[in-house]
C-alpha positions, 0 to 999 in steps of 0.5 A: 500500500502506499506510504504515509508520504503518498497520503501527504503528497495527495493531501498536498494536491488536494488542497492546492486544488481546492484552493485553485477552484476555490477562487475561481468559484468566487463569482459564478458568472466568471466560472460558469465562463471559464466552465463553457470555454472548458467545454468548447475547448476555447484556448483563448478565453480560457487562457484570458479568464485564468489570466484575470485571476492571476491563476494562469500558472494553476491552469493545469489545477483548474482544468484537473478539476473540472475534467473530474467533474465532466466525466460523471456528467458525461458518463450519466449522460452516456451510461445512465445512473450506475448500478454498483456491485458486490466486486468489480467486472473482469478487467481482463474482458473489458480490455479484450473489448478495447484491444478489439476495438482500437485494432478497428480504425473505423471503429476507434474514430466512430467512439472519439467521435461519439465521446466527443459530441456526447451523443448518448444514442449513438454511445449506446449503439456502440456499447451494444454492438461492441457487448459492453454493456456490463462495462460501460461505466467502466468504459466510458470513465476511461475514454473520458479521462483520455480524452479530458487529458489532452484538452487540458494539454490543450488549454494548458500546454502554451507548447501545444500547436496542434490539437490532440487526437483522442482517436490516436491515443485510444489507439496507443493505450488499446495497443500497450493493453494488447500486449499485456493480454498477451501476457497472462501473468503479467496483466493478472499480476497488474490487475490484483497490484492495481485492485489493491493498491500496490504500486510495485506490483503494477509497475512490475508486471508492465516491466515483465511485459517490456512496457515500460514506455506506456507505463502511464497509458497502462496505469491510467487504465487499471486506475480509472476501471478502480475508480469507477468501481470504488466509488460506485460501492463508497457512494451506494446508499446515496441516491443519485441525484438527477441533474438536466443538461441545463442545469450541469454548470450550475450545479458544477458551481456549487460543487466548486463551492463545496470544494473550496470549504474543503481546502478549510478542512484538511483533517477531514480531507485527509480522511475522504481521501484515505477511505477512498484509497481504503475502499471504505464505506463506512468512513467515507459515508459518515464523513460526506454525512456529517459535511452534507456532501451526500448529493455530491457523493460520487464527484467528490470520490471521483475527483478524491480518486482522480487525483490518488491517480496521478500520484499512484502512476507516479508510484507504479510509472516513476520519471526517469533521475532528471538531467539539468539540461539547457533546451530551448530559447524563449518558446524555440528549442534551439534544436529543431527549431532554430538553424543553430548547428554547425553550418546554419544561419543561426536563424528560426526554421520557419519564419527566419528570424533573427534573436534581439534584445533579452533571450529567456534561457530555458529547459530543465533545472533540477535542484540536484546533480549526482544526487547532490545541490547543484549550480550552474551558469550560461557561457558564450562566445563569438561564432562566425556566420556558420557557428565556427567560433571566431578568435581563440574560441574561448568561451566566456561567463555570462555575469551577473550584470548581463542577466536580467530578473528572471523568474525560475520557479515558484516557492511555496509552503503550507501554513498549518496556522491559517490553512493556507498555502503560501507562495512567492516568486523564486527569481535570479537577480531580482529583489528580496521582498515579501512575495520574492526570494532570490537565488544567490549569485556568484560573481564570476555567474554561477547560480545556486538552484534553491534548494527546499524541497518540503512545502508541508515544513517550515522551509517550504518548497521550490517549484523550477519552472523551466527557466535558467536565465534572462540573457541580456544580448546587449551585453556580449559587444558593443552595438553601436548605431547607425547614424542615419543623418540625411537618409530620406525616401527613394534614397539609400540608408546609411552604409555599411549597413548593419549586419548580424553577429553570431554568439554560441551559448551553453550551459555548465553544470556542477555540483555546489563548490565541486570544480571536478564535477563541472559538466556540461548542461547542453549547447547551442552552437550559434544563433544570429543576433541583431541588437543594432539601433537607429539613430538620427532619422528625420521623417518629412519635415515637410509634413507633421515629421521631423527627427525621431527618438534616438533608438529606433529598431530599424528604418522606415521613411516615407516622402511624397515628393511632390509635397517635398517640393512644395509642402501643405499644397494639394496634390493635382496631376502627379504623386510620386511616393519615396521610401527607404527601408533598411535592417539586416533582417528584413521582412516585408515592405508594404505601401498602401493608401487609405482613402475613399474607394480603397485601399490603394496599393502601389508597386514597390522596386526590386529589394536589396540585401538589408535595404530597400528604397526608391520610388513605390508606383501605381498599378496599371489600371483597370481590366488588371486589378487592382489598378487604380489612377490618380485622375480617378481619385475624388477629391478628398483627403487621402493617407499613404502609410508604409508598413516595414516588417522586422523578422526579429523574435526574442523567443517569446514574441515579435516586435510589431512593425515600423510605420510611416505615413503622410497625408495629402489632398486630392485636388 
């Protein structure tokens, strides 16, 4: 059975989310909100009402919970009430029933599709014809909780492009179970360690079926067919309540409520959760009576269970010792999505843009190296346009004054006086404070990974998030600017123009004080980097211009010539419009006017490399759209805007565009 620290750790989760829902449960119109975007697995909105309540970080809590929450819905509405039994049905035959099933791709898809709709007549067609009808709570809960684990990928995983496709991982799990069937003792040894509770048995019958790499997909199986079982027989004596598809999120909002008066109860939290892993009935029935929660009998158990289930796959399935390991530049892994081996242009793969301004580091970071407290610091050092390093290729600290405040973790602790959980942010180079710890710092850069590790004690715990540094790229070398003075539109930009630098950085790793450990945490052979600013640009004095703030990010200038020649006069027979781009990454250069009857494009001259300029012209006329005439205009007021595109990134986000616009009369 698992250990006193198993009960703590589901302690643990259990009240940091009820506290999580707890606060989302605060105004029902904002969680009846979030419960629909839920369900319509709209990322945006999720994402934004979480982001109102500071609660983005607990996304995968908030989405835990109501997952939970949907399965019984869902599986009533599939299945109708269940009927609880004195044992629980043959594992072996239900997993015969899926191996068939998801050996079927007709038949796999058909069931996503049905899951995923909540088309209970056609569920129940399925279940017939596939003779599940003794399993089909069973089966239901188990599609359920596969299918509700990839939308919380979905509306939680900022990584996640692509929705996840339930048919696919159904297929997966049928395959992992499949293969276990083929092994009688090993699925009848994992059905009686799962039954029981016995995390060791479980996880060595999936090794004696060579199935460790679906460990998890085999634990969520057994886990989901127990709890479905315990907690029809926990909650038998309590009459189901019915509950119409209209009123489902209302009544998900008192339960909210109810969970959240829980994260005030730990002692009685504890022992739910301890009768559920215990299967037993008599507990978990005086406690639900005296708390009057017998109306939420069964969520109750199934959330209690649901999470039980995590840590208990954790027990049977346990992640392989972690390595501290450097991976990825803001939201890119430098491989595959960055050009940044041997030979490449140092660029993204995709979009081609260049690196600018503070680069989040960022990958794994583990407290520990070789089972002792580890530190670690980023290195850097000049390449050439294909990642060969220029001079003596040495390789240079980054300093504490080239690190910006960076957020690496979380630290947080559970307060037994007020029965709360306690939380501040875990930073490098930030500032000590009420909600701030700081990571300490060497001089020559190297960086102590906070060390507590037990939330439930006085020390508390941290919580890595990924993040290692705040690189600030300025600081590699000098970028001087580029002096603009006398650039204007249809001419060139100031030359030699600015071009990209390459820097390689890694990441070094050791134990705490211990030279002779010193490894290394993973490199990035070279990205490009474009730090270089503008200065002196004057835009149309002529016209509501003049020269623009030291620092600009590139060059944008437009002119009207005929404006140039003779300013605030209305335009007549001729418009001749000028313009100068430049940057050594360039995107794409637009000139469009806005007025009465357009857009109006015009046509620009053949780029160069990291310029463009000249003299932008109207397009043929009619029949070749879209073609338009000065003289066709009407008279009235018209805007010419050119738009530069910069293909930048900081790993995060882009810049927006650089514009310039001047506005003319049409006489």
């Amino acid at each position: 059975m698992p250990d006193q620290s198993f009960e703590f750790d589901v302690l643990g989760d259990l009240l940091n989310e009820a506290q999580t829902v707890g606060a989302l449960a605060g105004n029902e119109k904002i969680f009846t909100q979030a419960y629909e975007a839920f369900r319509s697995q709209d990322r945006k909105t999720f994402q934004a009402i979480l982001a109102k309540l500071r609660l983005t970080p607990r996304c995968r809590l908030v989405c835990e919970w109501i997952r939970s929450k949907e399965c019984v819905f869902l599986c009533l509405r599939l299945c109708g009430p269940p009927t609880a039994a004195d044992k629980p049905p043959d594992p072996r035959q239900l997993a015969e029933a899926i191996v068939r099933i998801t050996e079927d791709e007709k038949a796999v898809r058909e069931l996503a599709a049905i899951v995923e709709k909540g088309d209970a007549a056609a569920f129940k067609r399925f279940v017939d014809v596939h003779k599940l009808g003794p399993f089909c709570h069973f089966f239901c809960h188990w599609v359920c909780v596969v299918r509700f684990r990839l939308v919380c990928r979905w509306l939680c995983g900022i990584d996640v492009t692509e929705r996840p496709n339930l048919a696919a991982e159904l297929t997966a799990a049928g395959h992992a179970l499949r293969v276990l069937l083929g092994n009688k003792a090993a699925f009848d040894q994992a059905a009686a360690g799962a039954q029981a509770g016995d995390p060791d048995k479980v996880r060595n019958a999936i090794g004696a079926a060579d199935l460790i790499p679906f460990c998890h997909l085999i634990c969520e199986w057994f886990c989901s067919w127990r709890c479905v079982f315990v907690c029809m027989t926990l909650c038998r004596q309590f009459p189901l309540p019915t509950i119409e598809a209209a009123g489902e999120v209302k009544e998900a909002f008192t339960f909210a409520q109810a969970t959240q008066k829980l994260a005030a109860q730990p002692l009685q939290l504890e022992r739910l959760s301890a009768a559920v892993g215990a299967g037993d009935v008599k507990t978990y029935s005086a406690i639900v009576t005296e708390l009057k929660l017998q109306r939420f009998c069964v969520q109750l158990c199934h959330w209690i269970c649901f999470l039980r289930c995590q840590r208990y796959c954790i027990l049977v399935c346990p992640p392989p010792s972690l390595f501290p390991v450097f991976t990825s530049i803001g939201g890119y892994d430098y491989i595959p999505d960055v050009h940044s081996a041997l030979g490449g242009n140092g660029r993204t793969i995709g979009d081609d843009r260049a690196f600018f301004n503070t680069l989040r580091l960022n990958g794994i970071l583990t407290q520990t190296l070789g089972g002792q407290p580890m530190e670690y610091r980023f290195e850097t050092r000049p390449t050439d346009a294909a990642g060969n390093p220029l001079g003596a290729g040495t390789w240079s600290p980054v300093l504490p004054a080239q690190i910006a405040r960076t957020e690496i973790g979380h630290w947080e602790r559970f307060n037994f006086i007020t029965m709360t959980i306690e939380t501040k942010k875990y930073t490098v180079n930030g500032t000590v404070g009420p909600n701030e710890l700081v990571a300490p710092i060497a001089p020559d850069g190297w960086i102590k990974v906070p060390q507590e590790n037990n939330w439930l004690s006085a020390a508390g715990a941290f919580g890595s998030n990924g993040n290692m540094i705040e690189l600030v790229t300025q600081s590699l070398q000098a970028f001087p600017a580029q002096n603009e003075t006398g650039t204007v539109g249809g001419g060139a930009p100031h030359h030699p123009l600015a071009q990209d630098v390459y820097y390689g950085m890694r990441m070094r790793i050791r134990q705490v004080g211990v030279p002779g450990s010193e490894t290394s945490g993973g490199t990035c052979v070279h990205v490009a980097i474009a730090d270089t600013l503008y200065d002196n640009i004057t835009r149309h004095p002529y016209w509501n211009g003049g020269l623009q703030p030291a620092g600009q990010l590139g060059v944008a200038v437009l002119d009207i010539a005929e404006l140039k020649a003779h300013p605030c006069s209305e335009i007549t027979n001729s418009l001749t419009v000028q313009f100068c781009a430049a940057h050594p990454n360039l995107g794409g250069v637009s000139i469009s006017m806005s007025g009465p009857g357009g857009p109006y494009p015009f046509n620009l001259p053949a780029a160069g490399v990291g310029e463009w300029f000249g003299t932008a012209t109207i397009p043929a006329p009619p029949p070749s759209p879209p073609g338009w005439t000065l003289a066709g205009l009407k008279p009235c007021a018209y805007i010419v805007t050119l738009q530069v595109d910069l293909l930048l990134t900081n790993g995060d986000g882009v810049p927006n565009p650089l514009y310039d616009q001047i506005a003319f009369c049409k006489k």
